[in-house]
VEXLUM-476737 format. One record per atom (N, C-alpha, C, CB): x, y, z; residue in three letters. Coordinates in steps of 0.2 Angstrom, whole numbers, plus 2048, in hexadecimal, padded with zeros to 3 digits. Atoms other than C-alpha are relative to their C-alpha. Glycine has a CB too. Layout:
BEGIN
+-----+-----+-----+---------+
:  c1 :  c2 :  c3 : residuo :
+-----+-----+-----+---------+
:   X :   Y :   Z :     ALA :
...
+-----+-----+-----+---------+
This chain:
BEGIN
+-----+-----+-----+---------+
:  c1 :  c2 :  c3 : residuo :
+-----+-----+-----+---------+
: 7FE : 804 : 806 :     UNK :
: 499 : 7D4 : 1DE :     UNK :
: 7FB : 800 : 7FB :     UNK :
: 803 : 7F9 : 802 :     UNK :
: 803 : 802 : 806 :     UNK :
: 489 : 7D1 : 1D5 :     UNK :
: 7FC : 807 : 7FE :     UNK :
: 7F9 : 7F8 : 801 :     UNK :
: 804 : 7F7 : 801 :     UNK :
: 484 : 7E6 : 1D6 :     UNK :
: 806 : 802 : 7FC :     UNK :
: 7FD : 805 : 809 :     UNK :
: 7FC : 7FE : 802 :     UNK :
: 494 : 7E7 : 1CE :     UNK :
: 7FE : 7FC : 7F9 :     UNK :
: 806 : 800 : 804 :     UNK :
: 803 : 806 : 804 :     UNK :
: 48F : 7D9 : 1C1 :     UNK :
: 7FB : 804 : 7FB :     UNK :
: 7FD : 7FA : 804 :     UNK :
: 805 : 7FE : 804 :     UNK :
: 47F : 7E1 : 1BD :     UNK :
: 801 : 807 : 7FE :     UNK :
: 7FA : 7FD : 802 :     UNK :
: 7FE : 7FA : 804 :     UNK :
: 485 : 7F3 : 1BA :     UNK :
: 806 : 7FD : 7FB :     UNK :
: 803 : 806 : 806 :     UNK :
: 7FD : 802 : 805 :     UNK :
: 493 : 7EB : 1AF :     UNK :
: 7FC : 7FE : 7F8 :     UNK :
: 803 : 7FA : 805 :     UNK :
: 803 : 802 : 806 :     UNK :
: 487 : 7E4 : 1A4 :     UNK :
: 7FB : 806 : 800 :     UNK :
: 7FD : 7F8 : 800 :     UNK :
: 805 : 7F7 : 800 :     UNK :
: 47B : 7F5 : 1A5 :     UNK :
: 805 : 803 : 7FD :     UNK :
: 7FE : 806 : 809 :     UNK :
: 7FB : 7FD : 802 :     UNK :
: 48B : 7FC : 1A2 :     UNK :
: 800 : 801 : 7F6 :     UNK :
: 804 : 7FB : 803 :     UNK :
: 7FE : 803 : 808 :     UNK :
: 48F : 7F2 : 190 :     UNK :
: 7F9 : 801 : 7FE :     UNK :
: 803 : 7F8 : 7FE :     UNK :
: 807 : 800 : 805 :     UNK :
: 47C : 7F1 : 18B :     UNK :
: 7FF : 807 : 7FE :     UNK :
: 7F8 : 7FE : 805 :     UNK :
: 7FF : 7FA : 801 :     UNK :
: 47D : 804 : 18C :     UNK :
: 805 : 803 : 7F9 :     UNK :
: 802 : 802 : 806 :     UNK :
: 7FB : 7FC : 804 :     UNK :
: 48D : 807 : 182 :     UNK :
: 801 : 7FC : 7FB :     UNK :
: 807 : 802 : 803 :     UNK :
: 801 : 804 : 806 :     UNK :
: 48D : 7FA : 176 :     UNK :
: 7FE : 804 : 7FA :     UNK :
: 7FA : 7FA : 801 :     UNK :
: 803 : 7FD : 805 :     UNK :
: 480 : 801 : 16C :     UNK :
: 801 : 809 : 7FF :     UNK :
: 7FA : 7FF : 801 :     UNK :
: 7FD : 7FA : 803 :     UNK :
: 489 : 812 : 16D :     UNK :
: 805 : 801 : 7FC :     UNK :
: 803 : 803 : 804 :     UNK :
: 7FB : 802 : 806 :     UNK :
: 497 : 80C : 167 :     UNK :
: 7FF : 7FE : 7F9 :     UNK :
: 804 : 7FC : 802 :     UNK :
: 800 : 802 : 805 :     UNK :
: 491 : 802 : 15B :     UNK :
: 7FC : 808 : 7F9 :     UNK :
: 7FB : 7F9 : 801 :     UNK :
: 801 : 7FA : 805 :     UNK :
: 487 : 815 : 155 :     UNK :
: 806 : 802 : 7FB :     UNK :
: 7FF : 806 : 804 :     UNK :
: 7FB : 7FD : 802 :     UNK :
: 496 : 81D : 154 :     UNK :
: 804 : 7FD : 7FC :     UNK :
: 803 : 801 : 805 :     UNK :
: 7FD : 803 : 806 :     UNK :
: 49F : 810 : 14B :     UNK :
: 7FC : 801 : 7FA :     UNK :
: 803 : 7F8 : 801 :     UNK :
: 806 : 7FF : 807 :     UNK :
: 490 : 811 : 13D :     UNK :
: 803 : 807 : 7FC :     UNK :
: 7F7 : 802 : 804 :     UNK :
: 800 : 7F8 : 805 :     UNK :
: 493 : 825 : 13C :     UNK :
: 807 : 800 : 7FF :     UNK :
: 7FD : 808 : 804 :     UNK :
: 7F9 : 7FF : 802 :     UNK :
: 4A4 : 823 : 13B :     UNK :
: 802 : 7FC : 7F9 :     UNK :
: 805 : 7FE : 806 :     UNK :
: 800 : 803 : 806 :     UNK :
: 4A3 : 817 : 12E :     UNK :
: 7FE : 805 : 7FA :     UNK :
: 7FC : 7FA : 800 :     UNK :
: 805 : 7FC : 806 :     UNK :
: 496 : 821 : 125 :     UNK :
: 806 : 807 : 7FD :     UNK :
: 7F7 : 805 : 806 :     UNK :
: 7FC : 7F9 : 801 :     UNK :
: 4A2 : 831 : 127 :     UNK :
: 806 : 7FF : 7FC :     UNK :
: 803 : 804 : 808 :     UNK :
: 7F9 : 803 : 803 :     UNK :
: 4B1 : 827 : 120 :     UNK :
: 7FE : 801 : 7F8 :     UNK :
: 803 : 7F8 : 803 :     UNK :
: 803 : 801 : 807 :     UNK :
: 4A6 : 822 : 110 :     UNK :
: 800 : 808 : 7FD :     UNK :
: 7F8 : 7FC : 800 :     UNK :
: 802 : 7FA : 800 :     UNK :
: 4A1 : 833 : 10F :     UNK :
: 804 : 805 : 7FE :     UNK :
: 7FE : 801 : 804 :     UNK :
: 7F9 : 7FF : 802 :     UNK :
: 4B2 : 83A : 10E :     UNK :
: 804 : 7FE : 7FA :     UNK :
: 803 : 7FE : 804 :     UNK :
: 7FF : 806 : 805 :     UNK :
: 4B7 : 82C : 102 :     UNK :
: 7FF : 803 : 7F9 :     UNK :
: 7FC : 7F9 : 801 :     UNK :
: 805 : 7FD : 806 :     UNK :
: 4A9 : 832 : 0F6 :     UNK :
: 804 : 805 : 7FE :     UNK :
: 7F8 : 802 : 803 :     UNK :
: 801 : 7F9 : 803 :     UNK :
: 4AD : 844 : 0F6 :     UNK :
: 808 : 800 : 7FF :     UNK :
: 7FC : 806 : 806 :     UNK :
: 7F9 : 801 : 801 :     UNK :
: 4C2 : 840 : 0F4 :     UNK :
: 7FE : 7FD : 7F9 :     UNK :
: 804 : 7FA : 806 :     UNK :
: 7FF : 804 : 806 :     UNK :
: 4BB : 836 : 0E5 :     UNK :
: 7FF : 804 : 7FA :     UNK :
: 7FC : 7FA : 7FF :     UNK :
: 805 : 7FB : 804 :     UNK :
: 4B2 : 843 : 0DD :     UNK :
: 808 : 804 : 7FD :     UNK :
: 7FA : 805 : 806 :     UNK :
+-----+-----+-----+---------+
């Protein structure tokens, strides 16, 4: 139970901040698009 626990949280500490990348460049990429639609 508590090796399961602490890969859980290894787990999220790990992908958190992937995700949160990825949401960033995806934002970024959206704007970016936006931009060049405005033009």
């Amino acid at each position: 139970m508590i090796a399961g626990r602490v890969m859980q949280g290894l787990g999220a500490g790990l992908v958190q901040p992937l995700l949160a990348a990825r949401l960033l460049s995806l934002g970024d990429l959206h704007s970016r698009t936006n931009a060049l639609a405005d033009q």
